[in-house]
DORO-476881 format. One record per residue (C-alpha): x, y, z; residue in one letter. Coordinates in steps of 0.5 Angstrom, whole numbers, plus 500, padded with zeros to 3 digits. Example, Ala and Ser with C-alpha at 12.3 -4.5 7.8 and 13.67 -1.06 7.14 Angstrom:
<sites>
525491516a;527498514s;
</sites>
This chain:
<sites>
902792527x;897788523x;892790518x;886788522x;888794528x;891798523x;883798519x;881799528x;886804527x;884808522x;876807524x;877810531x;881816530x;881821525x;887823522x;887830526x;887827533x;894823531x;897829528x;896833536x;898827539x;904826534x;906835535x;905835542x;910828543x;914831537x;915839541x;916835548x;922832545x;925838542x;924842547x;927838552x;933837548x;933844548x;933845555x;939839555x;943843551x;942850554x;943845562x;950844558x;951851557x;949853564x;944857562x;939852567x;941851574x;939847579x;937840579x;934838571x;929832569x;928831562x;922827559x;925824553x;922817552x;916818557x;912823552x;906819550x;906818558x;902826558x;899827552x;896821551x;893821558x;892829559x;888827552x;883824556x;882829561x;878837560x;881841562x;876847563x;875843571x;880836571x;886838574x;894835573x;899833579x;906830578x;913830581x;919834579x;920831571x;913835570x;916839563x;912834558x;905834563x;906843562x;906841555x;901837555x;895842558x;898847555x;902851556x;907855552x;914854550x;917860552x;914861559x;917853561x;923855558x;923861562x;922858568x;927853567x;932859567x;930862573x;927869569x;921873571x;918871565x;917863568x;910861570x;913861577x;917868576x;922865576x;922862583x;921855582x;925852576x;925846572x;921842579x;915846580x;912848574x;904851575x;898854572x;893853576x;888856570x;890850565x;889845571x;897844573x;898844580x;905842579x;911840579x;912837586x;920836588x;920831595x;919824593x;911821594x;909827597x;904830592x;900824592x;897826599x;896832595x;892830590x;888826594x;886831598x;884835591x;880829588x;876829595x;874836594x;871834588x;867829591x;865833597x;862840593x;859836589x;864838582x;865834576x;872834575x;878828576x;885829578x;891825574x;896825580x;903822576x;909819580x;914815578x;916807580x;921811584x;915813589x;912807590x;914805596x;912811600x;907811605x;904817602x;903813596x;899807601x;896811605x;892815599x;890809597x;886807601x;883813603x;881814596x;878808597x;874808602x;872816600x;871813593x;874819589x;874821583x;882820582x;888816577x;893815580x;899813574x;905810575x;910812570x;915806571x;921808567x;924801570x;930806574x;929810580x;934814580x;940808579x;936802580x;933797576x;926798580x;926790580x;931790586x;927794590x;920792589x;917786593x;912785586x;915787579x;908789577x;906795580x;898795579x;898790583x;899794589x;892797588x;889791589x;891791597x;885797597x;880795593x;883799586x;882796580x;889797577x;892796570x;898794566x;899799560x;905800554x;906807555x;911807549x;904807545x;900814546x;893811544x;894805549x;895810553x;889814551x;884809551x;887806558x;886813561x;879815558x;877808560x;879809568x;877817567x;870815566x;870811572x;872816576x;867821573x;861816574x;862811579x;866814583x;872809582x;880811583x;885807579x;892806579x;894805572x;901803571x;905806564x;911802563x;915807559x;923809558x;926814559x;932815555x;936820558x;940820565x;936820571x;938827571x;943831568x;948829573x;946823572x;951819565x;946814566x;951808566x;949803569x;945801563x;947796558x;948800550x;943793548x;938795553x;937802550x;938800543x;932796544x;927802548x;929806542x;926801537x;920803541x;921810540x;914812542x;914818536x;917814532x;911808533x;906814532x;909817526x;909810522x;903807524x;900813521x;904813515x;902806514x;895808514x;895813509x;895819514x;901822514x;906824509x;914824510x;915831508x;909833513x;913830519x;919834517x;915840517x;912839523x;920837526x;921843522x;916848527x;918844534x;925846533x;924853531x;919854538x;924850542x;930855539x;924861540x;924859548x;930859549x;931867545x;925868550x;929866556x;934869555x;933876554x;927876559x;929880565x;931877572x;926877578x;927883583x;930883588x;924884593x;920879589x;924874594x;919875600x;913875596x;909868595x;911865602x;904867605x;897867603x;894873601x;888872604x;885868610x;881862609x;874862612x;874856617x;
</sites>
């Protein structure tokens, strides 16, 4: 970083600003080795996508939002965006165990997790579907004259999907408050998203509805934060949905069944010189900001809430057996 943006760096952001990014990118990575390592135990089940490397990806764009009215939608690798709005370690873990304690009482697991009063609509587990979805609850705020925006997150992977296309264009043509962010971690499942994709910059794929779009490094939380803000304030003001494109990696396998071998050692070498909680950490460490010990200390709390969630889960209770038929229906009819 030269010390013309590192002058910038310093001028736009206080000190206390980066310290919450750093925490919250610094607890995401603790907590999501935690659940790797409780997966290896079999103390989690069913299917697990870990967040690791893609943190700045969240909490740089969550950053952007208010979250008393914007709202949050994203695929199945959704633990860092539960973070990101709020919500604790323990009831994430907790879910991730299945126990009655989770913010789905245990029925909905590492794919789905909710809390509608945080403004996290989940964790969605079928490819591309919740961008239909989050179209749908952009427009709500158009139509009953609301203040909000919708974050609706998916990944490289989805792109492709019709619902991805068709929501487009009717954000377009409704002109409604909506980001649409492509967290591209250059794989969808195993493939390099190069050899499936007719265009190798995915923001592009607005300009076929009219949606501006933009190319951001997602390994950088304030270039995230800044591309998010900007196209937040778009939506808010002018009614303009945007397709952000967060070019980011993920460390880790596609899942935790996946060893991830059709990377080269060189190629992950490279991504994590691009750590993005290191990048953060040493650029507010260059500026003055930030201390080695201070870091430690807060490493040192990261792993001591993730070891908590983990105690949390472990000794909640399994859900009822009864509870199996709850939450399949609507309480209450909705008045056409």
């Amino acid at each position: 970083m030269t010390e013309q943006k590192m002058d910038q760096l310093i001028k736009n952001y206080d000190r206390d600003f980066l310290l919450k990014l750093l925490d919250q990118m610094v607890l995401m990575r603790r907590l999501e080795e935690k659940a790797g390592q409780m997966y290896g135990l079999q103390k989690i089940g069913g299917f697990c996508h870990l967040y690791i490397g893609q943190e700045a990806v969240a909490v740089g764009s969550i950053q952007a939002l208010d979250l008393s009215r914007d709202l949050v939608i994203t695929a199945y690798r959704d633990h860092g965006h539960a973070l990101a709005v709020g919500m604790e370690p323990n009831v994430i873990m907790a879910e991730l165990y299945g126990k009655a304690t989770g913010c789905s009482r245990g029925k909905g697991g590492s794919m789905h997790l909710f809390d509608v009063e945080k403004g996290m609509y989940g964790g969605h587990g079928i490819v591309g579907s919740h961008i239909a979805l989050a179209t749908g609850m952009a427009y709500t705020f158009k139509y009953n004259k609301t203040d909000g925006v919708v974050l609706c997150y998916f990944g490289d992977g989805a792109i492709h999907q019709g619902a991805f296309h068709e929501s487009l264009n009717l954000a377009k043509i409704w002109n409604i408050p909506i980001v649409y962010i492509c967290e591209n971690n250059q794989y969808g499942m195993g493939t390099d998203f190069r050899r499936v994709s007719g265009t190798h910059d995915l923001y592009r794929m607005g300009e076929s509805y009219g949606i501006p779009g933009k190319q951001v490094n997602g390994m950088d939380v304030l270039a995230v934060y800044e591309a998010t803000e900007e196209a937040v304030r778009q939506a808010k003001e002018e009614g303009v949905p945007t397709l952000l494109e967060m070019q980011t990696y993920r460390y880790r396998g596609h899942s935790m069944s996946d060893p991830g071998r059709y990377r080269t050692k060189e190629e992950l070498e490279t991504y994590r010189q691009q750590d993005p909680i290191l990048y953060l950490k040493s650029v507010m460490t260059a500026g003055g900001l930030l201390t080695e010990d201070e870091y430690k200390e807060m490493d040192k709390r990261a792993r001591a809430a993730a070891d908590a969630s983990a105690e949390f889960a472990e000794n909640s209770p399994e859900p009822e057996l009864d509870t199996r038929f709850e939450d399949v229906y609507a309480k209450e009819a909705v008045n056409g």
